[in-house]
Each structure stands twice: as structure tokens, then as C-alpha cells.
N, C-alpha and C positions, 0 to 999 in steps of 0.2 A: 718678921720681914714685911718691908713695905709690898702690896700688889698690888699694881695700877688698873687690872682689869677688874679687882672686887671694888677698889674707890671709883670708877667710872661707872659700875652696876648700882650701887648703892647712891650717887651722886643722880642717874636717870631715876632712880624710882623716886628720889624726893621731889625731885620736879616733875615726873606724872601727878604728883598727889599733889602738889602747889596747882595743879594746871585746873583741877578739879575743884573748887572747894566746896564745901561743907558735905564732899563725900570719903569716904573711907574704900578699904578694899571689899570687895563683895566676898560673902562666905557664903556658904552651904550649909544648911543647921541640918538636925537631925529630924526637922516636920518635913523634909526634903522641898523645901520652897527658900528663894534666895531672896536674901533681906541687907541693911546694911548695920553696920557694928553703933550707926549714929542714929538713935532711936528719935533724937530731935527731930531731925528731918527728912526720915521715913517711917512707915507704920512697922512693927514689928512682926515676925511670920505668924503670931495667932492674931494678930490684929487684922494680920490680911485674910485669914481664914475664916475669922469671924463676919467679916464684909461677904468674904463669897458665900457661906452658909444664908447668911443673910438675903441675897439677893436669891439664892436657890429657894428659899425658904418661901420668897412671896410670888417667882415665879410656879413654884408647886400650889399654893394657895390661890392665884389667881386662876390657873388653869382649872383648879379643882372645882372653882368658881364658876365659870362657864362652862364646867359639865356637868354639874351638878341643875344648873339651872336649864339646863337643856332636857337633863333626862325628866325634870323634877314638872316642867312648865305643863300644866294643865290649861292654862287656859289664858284670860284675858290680852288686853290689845297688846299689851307688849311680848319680850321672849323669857319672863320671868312672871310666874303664877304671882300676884298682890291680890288683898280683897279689894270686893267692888266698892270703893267709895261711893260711885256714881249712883247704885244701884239702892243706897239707904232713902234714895230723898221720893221714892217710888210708890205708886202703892203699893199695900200689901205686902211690901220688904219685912222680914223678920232676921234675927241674926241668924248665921246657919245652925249656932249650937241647939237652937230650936226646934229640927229636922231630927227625928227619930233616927236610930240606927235601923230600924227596920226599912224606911222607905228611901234610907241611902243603900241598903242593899238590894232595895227590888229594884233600883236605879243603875247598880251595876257599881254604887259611887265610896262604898263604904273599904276604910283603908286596908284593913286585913279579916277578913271573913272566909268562912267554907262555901267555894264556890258552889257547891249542889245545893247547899243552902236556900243560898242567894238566890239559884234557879226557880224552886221550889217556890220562894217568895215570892215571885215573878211571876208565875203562872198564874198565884193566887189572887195578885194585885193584877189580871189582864191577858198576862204576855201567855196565850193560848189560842192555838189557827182558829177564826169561827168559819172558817169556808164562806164570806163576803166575796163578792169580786164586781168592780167597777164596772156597770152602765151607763156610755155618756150620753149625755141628750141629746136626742135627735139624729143617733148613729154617730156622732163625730170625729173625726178620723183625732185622737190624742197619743202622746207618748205615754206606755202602760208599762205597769209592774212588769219586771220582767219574774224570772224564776230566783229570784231573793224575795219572797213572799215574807209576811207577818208571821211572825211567832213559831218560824220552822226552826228545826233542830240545827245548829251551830257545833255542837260539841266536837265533830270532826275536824271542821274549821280551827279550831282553838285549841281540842289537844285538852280539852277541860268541859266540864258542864257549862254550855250557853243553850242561850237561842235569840235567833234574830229579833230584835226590838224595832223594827220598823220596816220599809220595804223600800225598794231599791229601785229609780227608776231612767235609766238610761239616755242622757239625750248626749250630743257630742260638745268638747271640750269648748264651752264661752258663753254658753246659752245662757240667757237671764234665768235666775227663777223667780217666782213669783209667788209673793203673802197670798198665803191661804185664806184669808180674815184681816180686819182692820185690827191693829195689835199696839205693842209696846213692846222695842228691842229689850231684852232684858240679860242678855248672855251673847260675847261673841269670844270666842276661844280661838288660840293657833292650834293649841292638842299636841304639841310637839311631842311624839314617841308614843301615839296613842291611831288608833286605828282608822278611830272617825274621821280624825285630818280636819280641817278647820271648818270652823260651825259659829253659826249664828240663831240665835233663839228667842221667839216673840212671847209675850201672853198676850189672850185675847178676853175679855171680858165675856160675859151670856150677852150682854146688848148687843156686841160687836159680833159674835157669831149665829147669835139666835138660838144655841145652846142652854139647857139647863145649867153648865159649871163652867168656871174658868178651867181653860185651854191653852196648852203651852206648847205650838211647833218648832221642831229640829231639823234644822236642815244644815245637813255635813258632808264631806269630802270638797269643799267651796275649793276655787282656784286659791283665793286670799280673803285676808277679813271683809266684812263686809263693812264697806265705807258709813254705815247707819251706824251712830255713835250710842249706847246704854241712854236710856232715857225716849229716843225716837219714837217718835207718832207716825205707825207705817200704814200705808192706805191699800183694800183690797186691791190686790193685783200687781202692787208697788215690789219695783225687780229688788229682792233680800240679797240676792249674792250672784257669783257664777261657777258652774256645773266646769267640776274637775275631776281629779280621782285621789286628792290630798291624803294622807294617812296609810298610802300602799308600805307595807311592810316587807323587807327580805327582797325574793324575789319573788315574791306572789305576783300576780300578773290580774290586774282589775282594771275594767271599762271602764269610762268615765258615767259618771252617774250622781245622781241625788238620795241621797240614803233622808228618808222623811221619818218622821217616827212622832210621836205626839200622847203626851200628856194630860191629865186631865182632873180635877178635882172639886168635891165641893166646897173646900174653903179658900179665899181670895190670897192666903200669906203663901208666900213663897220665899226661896234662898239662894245666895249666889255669894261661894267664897272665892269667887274668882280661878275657880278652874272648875264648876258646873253648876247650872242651873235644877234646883229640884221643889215643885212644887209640895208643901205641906197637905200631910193626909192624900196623898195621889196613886194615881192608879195608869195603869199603858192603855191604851186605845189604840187598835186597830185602824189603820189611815181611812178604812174605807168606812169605817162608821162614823167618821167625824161628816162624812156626806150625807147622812140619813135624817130626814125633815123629822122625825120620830124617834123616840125611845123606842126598847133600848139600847143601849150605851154598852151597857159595858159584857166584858167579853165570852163569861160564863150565859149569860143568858142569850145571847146571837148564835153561838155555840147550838144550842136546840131548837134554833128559831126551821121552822119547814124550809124544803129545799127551794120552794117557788118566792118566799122572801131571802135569798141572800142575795140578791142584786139590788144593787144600790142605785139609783139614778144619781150622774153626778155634773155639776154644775161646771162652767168653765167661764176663763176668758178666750175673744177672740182675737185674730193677731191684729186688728183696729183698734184693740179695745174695748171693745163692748161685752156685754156680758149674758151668757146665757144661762137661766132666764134673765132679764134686764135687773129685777128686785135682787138677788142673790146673795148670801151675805158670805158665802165661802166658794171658794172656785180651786181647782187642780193645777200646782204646780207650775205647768205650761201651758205656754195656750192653745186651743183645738183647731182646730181647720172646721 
């Protein structure tokens, strides 16, 4: 029997599907994602699955990317560790694989070692209190060490075997600093994830300092890089960075301050993979010997030196400029009143 209301049902849906073309009705497959039956002219539901996989795929890959290079970034101008190109055409450049294992670990720089070790190394290359302490000339009222002294015990701090590799000198957030010695930028790091916080690192030849060896200053926690590009020709006194407290970890809570620390060796090759500077055959020096018109140097023998030589007379600039004494070929940090 004829029925006019299934011929009127069936009459509407072929003219929905005229009104559409080149679509069909939509289904529901069983990847539960809806596709069309006309695979011409739409992608089919693993095609589309494929596409999202896809796009998940390179946003997990990129993300991974910039955390990885965040956590990973030791050093150089940009936010990703490269070698130093800049730093072959230098003197005294050497590749890094040239740098022992031992004196990347007395550097603190070696990838996976036992930290007691490393400590051990470090005493033995220097990093030992000699009881020095800073005399400026002529009384001068300077910014001083504070209680982050040379070669004191760390391990509290860290939760592992350390000790402080340098000393710590407090002035407020913006302060110039100022080259110790006429130099050669040879290292400027951001440190991203790393304690020191951004840092900048000169050598200094014996001419330039008056020293028996080349000499290599660190100066970290900077507000930001220091605009002196690898390669720079720095002049006593010439301001290296400014005094932040870069590298605060957690919630630890740190002054603004100059964390100074200094290197030192008798032979001129040195290394820089682009996330630290470490001079060949070297050894830590105590900031306050790098002052001492006299041997010696280094930190075993200052160690037993009598109580009435641990004062160091130490040179400076003045905030004019000028320098006391006038000859001088190393000056403190900041300048004196």
C-alpha cells in the first residue's frame, strides 16, 4: 500500500543530500571520532588521528626542547650552551678535550665524579683557608669580604662535600665592578640552573699583572651578561659587569654581592666549551694573594707563612679614578674612598 508520509520522508532526505554535495551522511566509526563515508573529500579517522598524533608529537618535542636547554645551558651569550667559536682565534686557546679530568674536577666542572673526591682535589690544587686578610693602603675605607671567606667549608650549604672557591663581597644591586688587571674576556655565561648566576671571566697575562703566571678572574651573580664580547681587550679598572645576586636558588635568601674567585697557572693554554672557562695545569688562589707584590702564591705555603705576614697590602681604585698607588697593575673590585 501506497504511504504518503514514508514518500514525503524519503523525497526530504534526497533533497538534504542534493543540497550538500560531495557530502554524505556522517557516521560514527568505532576509533569514536566522526568522518565522512566520501574518503575523496575528507581525511579518514586514522588519517585524522594521525595528523593529531602528529602535531602532539612536535609540540612534546619542542617543549622538550626548551627544557632541556634551559636546564642543560651552562653558559655562553646565548640560552643554549654552543662551543666557543669566538674563543679559538685567542691565545693560548686549546680544545677542551685537552683539559685533564682531574683539573675539571678541581674546577668543580667534571660531568659525573665523587664529589669528596673532587673536594680533596681542590684542597690539593689551593682551595685551603690560608688566614690572608685584606690591608688597604693607607687605611681606606673599601667594600670587604664579608663572612663567605676563601676556602671555608660549604658542605652544609650543598647537602654534599664543598667548599667555597672564592669570596664574597657585598656591595648593593647596580654597582659597577671593576677588572682586577688589564685582561682578555675569555668566558661570559648565563649559568641557567646553576648557582653562580651569570658570570664573566678575564685572563690576564704576568705582564699585565706583574705576576709570575697567567691569571684567570671570576666574577658571578652579575645583574646580566656583561656587554664585553669573548675576545675584549679590558683595561685596569674597566667596569666587567654589575653586582646582582643572579643564581639564588629555591628559597634561599642571598645579598647582592660579587662572588670573585681566581685561577691561576704556569702554563698560558687554556679552555672554553662554552659553558666554563678552565685554565690548563691550574690551580685556585685565594683573592687575597693575587695582592701580594711577592711570592708565594700559592696556598699550601701562605698556609704556614707567620701570623704578622698574613696581611696583605692591597691596591685600589679611586672613585676619580686614579689609582693607588699610581704604578699599580691590580686594584680591588670597587673603588676605595
Amino acid at each position: 500500500m501506497f504511504r504518503p508520509s514514508l514518500f514525503i520522508l524519503a523525497l526530504s532526505l534526497f533533497l538534504i543530500c542534493l543540497s550538500f554535495p560531495g557530502k554524505s551522511v556522517l557516521a560514527y566509526d568505532s576509533g569514536k571520532s566522526l568522518h565522512t563515508s566520501n574518503e575523496t573529500s575528507s581525511p579518514s579517522a586514522s588519517q585524522n588521528r594521525d595528523v593529531l598524533l602528529a602535531k602532539q608529537g612536535d609540540r612534546k618535542r619542542k617543549g622538550s626542547g626548551r627544557k632541556k636547554s634551559k636546564k642543560d645551558d651552562g653558559g655562553g651569550s646565548g640560552s643554549k650552551s654552543e662551543p666557543c667559536t669566538e674563543c679559538q682565534a685567542l691565545d693560548g686557546f686549546v680544545p677542551p678535550e685537552e683539559i685533564s679530568d682531574t683539573i675539571r674536577m678541581m674546577a668543580g666542572k667534571g660531568k659525573k665524579f665523587d664529589k669528596s673526591k673532587s673536594v680533596e682535589i681542590q684542597k690539593a690544587r689551593g682551595g685551603i683557608e690560608t688566614g690572608l686578610e685584606a690591608d688597604f693602603i693607607g687605611g681606606a675605607e673599601c667594600p670587604q669580604i664579608d663572612s663567605e671567606q676563601w676556602a671555608i667549608d660549604y658542605t652544609h650549604k650543598r647537602g654534599k662535600p664543598a667548599i667555597h672557591k672564592g669570596v664574597d663581597i657585598p656591595q648593593p644591586i647596580g654597582t659597577p665592578i671593576l677588572a682586577l688587571a688589564a685582561g682578555t674576556v675569555v668566558g661570559s655565561f648565563m649559568n641557567v640552573g646553576n648557582m653562580k648566576g651569570i658570570e664573566v671571566m678575564l685572563r690576564h697575562t704576568p705582564e699585565q699583572t706583574g705576576l709570575p703566571y697567567w691569571t684567570y678572574t671570576q666574577y658571578t651573580h652579575l645583574r646580566e651578561l656583561s656587554p664585553l664580547p669573548i675576545g675584549a681587550q679590558v683595561e685596569l679598572g674597566q667596569s666587567v659587569g654589575i653586582t646582582h645576586n643572579t643564581g639564588k636558588m629555591g628559597k634561599r635568601i642571598r645579598r647582592d654581592a660579587l662572588h670573585l674567585a681566581i685561577l691561576y697557572s704556569e702554563s698560558p693554554e687554556w679552555s672554553n666549551d662554552g659553558r666554563f672557562v678552565i685554565p690548563k695545569d691550574s690551580y685556585w688562589m685565594d683573592p687575597n694573594a693575587f695582592y701580594r707584590s711577592k711570592g708565594p702564591y700559592d696556598s699550601q705555603s701562605l698556609e704556614v707563612l707567620p701570623s704578622d705576614q698574613k696581611s696583605v697590602p692591597v691596591p685600589y681604585m679611586k672613585p676619580d679614578g686614579s689609582f693607588v698607588p699610581p704604578d699599580t697593575k691590580r686594584i680591588w673590585p670597587y673603588p676605595c674612598e
